[in-house]
C-alpha positions in Angstrom: 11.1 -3.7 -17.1 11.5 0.0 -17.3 7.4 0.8 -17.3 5.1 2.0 -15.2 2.6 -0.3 -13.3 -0.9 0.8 -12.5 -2.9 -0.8 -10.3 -7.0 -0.4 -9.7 -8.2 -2.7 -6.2 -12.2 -2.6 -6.3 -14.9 -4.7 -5.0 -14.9 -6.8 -7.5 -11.6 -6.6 -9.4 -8.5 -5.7 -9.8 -6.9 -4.5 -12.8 -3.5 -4.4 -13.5 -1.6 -2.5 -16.6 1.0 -0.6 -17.9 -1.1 2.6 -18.7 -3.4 4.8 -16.3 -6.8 3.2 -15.5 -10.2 5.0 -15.8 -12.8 5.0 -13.5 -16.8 4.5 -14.4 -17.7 5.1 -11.3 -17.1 6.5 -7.7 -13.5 7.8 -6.7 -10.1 6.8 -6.5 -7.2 7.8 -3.9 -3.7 7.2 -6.1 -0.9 6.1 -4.2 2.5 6.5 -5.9 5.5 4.4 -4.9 8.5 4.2 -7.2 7.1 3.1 -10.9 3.8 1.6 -9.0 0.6 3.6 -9.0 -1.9 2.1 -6.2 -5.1 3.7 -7.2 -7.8 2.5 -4.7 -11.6 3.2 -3.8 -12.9 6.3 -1.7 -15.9 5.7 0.4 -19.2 6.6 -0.9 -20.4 9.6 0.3 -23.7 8.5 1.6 -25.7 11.3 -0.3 -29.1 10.2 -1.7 -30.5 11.5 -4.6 -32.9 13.5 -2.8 -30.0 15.3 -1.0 -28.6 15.9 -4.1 -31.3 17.7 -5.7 -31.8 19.9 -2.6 -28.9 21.1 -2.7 -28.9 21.7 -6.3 -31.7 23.7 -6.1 -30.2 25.6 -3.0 -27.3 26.3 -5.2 -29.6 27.8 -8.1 -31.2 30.8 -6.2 -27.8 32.5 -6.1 -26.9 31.5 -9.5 -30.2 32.5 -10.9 -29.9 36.0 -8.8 -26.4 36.4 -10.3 -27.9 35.7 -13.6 -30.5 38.7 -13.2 -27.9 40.7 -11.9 -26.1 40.3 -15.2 -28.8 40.7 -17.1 -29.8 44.3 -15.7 -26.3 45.6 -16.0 -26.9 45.0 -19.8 -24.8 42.0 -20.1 -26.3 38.8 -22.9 -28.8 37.2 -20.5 -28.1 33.6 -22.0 -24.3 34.3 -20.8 -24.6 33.9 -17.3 -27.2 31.2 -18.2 -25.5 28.7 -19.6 -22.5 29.3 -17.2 -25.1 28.4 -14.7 -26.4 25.7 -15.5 -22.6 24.3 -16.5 -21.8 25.0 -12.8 -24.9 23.0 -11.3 -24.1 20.1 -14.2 -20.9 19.8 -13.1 -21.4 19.9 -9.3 -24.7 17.5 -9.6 -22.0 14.9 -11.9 -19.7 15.3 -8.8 -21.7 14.8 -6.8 -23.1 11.6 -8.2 -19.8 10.4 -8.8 -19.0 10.6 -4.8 -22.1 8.7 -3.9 -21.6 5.9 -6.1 -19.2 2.7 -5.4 -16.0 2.7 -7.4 -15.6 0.6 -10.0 -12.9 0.8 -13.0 -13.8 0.5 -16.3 -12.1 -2.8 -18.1 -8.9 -1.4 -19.8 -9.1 -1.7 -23.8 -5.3 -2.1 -23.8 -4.7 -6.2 -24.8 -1.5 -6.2 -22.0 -3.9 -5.4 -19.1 -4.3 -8.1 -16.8 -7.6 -8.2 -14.6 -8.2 -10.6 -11.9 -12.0 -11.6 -10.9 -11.6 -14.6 -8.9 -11.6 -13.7 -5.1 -8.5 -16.4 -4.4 -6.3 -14.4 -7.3 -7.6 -11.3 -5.9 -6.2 -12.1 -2.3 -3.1 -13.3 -3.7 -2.1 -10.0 -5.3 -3.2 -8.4 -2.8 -1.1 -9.8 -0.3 1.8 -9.7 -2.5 1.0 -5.5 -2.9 1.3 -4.9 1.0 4.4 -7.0 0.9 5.6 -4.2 -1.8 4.7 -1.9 0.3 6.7 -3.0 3.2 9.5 -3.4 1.0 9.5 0.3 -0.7 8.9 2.2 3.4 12.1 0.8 4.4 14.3 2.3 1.2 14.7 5.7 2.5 16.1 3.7 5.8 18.4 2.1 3.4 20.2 4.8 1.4 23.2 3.8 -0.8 21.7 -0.1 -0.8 18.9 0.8 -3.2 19.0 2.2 -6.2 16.6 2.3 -9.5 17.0 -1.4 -10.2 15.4 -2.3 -7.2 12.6 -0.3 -8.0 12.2 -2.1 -11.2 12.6 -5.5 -10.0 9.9 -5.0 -7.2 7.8 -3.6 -10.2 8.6 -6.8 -12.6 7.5 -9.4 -10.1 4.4 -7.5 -9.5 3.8 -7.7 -13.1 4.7 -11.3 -13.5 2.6 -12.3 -10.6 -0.3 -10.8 -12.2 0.2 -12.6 -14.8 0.7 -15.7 -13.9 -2.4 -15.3 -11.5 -4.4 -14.4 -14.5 -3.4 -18.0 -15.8 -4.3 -19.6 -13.0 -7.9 -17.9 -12.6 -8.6 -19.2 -16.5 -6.9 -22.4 -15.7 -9.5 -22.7 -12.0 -12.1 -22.3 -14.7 -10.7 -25.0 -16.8 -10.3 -27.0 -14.1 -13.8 -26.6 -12.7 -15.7 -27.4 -16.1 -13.6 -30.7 -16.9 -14.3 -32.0 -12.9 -18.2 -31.0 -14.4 -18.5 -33.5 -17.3 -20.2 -36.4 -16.5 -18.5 -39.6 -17.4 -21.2 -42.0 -15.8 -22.3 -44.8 -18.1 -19.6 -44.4 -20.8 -17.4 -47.3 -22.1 -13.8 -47.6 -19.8 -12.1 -47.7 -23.0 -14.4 -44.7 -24.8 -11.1 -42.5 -26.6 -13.6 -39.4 -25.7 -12.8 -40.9 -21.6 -9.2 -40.9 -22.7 -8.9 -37.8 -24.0 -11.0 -36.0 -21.3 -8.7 -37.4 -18.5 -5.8 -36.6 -20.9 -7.4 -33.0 -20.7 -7.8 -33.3 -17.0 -4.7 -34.1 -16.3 -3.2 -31.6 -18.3 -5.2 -28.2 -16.6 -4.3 -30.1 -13.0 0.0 -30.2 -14.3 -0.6 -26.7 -15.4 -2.3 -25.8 -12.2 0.1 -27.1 -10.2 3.3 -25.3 -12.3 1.2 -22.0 -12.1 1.1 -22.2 -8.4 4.4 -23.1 -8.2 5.6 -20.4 -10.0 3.0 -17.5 -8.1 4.8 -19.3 -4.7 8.2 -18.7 -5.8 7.5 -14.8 -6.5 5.8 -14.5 -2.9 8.5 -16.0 -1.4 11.1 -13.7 -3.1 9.2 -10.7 -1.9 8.7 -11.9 1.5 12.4 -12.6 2.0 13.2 -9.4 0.8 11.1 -7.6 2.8 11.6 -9.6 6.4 15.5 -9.4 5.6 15.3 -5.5 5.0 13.4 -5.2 8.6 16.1 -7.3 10.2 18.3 -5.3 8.9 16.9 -1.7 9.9 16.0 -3.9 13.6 19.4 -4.9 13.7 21.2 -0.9 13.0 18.5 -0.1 15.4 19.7 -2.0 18.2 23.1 -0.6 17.1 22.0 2.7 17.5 20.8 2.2 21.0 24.0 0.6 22.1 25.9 3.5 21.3 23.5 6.0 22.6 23.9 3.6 25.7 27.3 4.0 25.8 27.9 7.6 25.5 25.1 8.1 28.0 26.8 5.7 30.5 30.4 7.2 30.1 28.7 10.3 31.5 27.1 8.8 34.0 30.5 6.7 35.4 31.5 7.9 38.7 34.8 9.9 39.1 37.4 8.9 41.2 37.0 9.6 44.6 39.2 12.2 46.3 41.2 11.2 49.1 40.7 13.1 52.2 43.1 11.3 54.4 45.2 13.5 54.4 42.4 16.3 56.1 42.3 13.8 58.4 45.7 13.9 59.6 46.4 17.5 59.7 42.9 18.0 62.1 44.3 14.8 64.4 47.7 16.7 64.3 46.0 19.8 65.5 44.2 18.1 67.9 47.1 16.0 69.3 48.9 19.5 69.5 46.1 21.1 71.6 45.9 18.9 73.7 49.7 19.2 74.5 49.3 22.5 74.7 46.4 22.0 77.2 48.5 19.8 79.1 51.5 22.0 79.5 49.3 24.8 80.5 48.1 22.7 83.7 
């Protein structure tokens, strides 16, 4: 897979494709890592619609002043107009936009995968901070990672989404077979037969699909713990060494021997004394 993947986490979705997502509402911080684009919600700003009009007419005394400005130094009155009341559109629209919750608009593009179900949703999440992990420890790793890897890591992410996008329809399969009623009907009715038939074949399908979304989170979590144990393990290497050299210059030196100071002052000693001696 040599594509882009972009990725849209809100409230109440998330949407996964190969081409850039569009907003309807609120804001978006993007996050870029390798040929992933993590494009998540802002926080509301928290202004009402009353603060927004307030400051909306605060902002058109100046403009209106420039406006009158313009229009006595000869210039086309309706110029500065309309270039005021584009700038207080535009900042109002802003505005709105920043108070609002984000939500993304449901991709036109037939590849786009968009999971609703809040056990899918966890799932992919999870597996996009395991990514995550994975791509912070590459520039630790240079030499051992190169663009493959970054595709790979992008390709399961894609797969997973869509195999969780089968499971999500296949819950709802699952949930309105288990909601037929089969009370009062004949034991060998072919309509009982074929329902369990039916039943039997979302549960088989079920099971495959979470078979399948297991395998992938497995594969990501054993790359990402054995990439930690790895950087742990130079780490710990590193220290060692830094150990060593520090220790080398911290060994004692051989101590000097001062015996022989010892000898020459008892000699000169042993001669004073003589010396003393002959004197008396």
């Amino acid at each position: 897979m040599d594509r882009e993947l972009y990725v849209g986490i809100d409230a109440t979705k998330i949407v996964v494709s190969a081409h850039p997502l569009k907003v309807r509402t609120g804001r978006v911080a993007r996050h870029r890592a390798g040929s992933v684009t993590e494009m998540l919600p802002v926080a509301p700003s928290g202004a009402t619609r009353e603060e927004r009009t307030a400051f909306a007419c605060r902002l058109s005394l100046p403009l209106a002043f420039l406006t009158a400005l313009a229009a006595a130094a000869g210039a086309p009155w309706w110029l500065p107009a309309v270039a005021s009341v584009a700038t207080l559109a535009t900042v109002w629209r802003r505005q709105a936009r920043a108070a609002a919750e984000t939500e993304f608009e449901l991709p036109r593009d037939p590849g786009a995968r968009v999971l609703l179900a809040a056990e899918e949703r966890a799932v992919f999440q999870r597996a996009v901070r395991v990514a995550r992990r994975v791509r912070r420890a590459w520039p630790a790793l240079p030499g051992m990672v190169d663009e493959t890897a970054d595709h790979s890591l992008t390709a399961a992410l894609d797969d997973l989404a869509t195999l969780l996008v089968r499971r999500q329809e296949l819950r709802r399969l699952r949930a309105g077979l288990a909601a037929v009623p089969d009370r009062d009907v004949p034991a060998g009715s072919p309509a009982l037969s074929a329902l369990s038939e039916q039943r039997d074949q979302a549960e088989r399908l079920w099971r495959e699909a979470g078979r399948q979304v297991n395998r992938i989170l497995r594969g990501l979590d054993r790359t990402a713990l054995a990439q930690e144990s790895l950087l742990r393990e130079r780490h710990i290497g590193e220290t060692a060494r830094h150990a060593e050299l520090a220790l080398a210059g911290l060994a004692p030196a051989a101590p000097a021997d001062h015996s022989e100071l010892a000898d020459r002052t008892d000699a000169v000693i042993t001669a004073y004394r003589e010396l003393a001696a002959g004197r008396n």
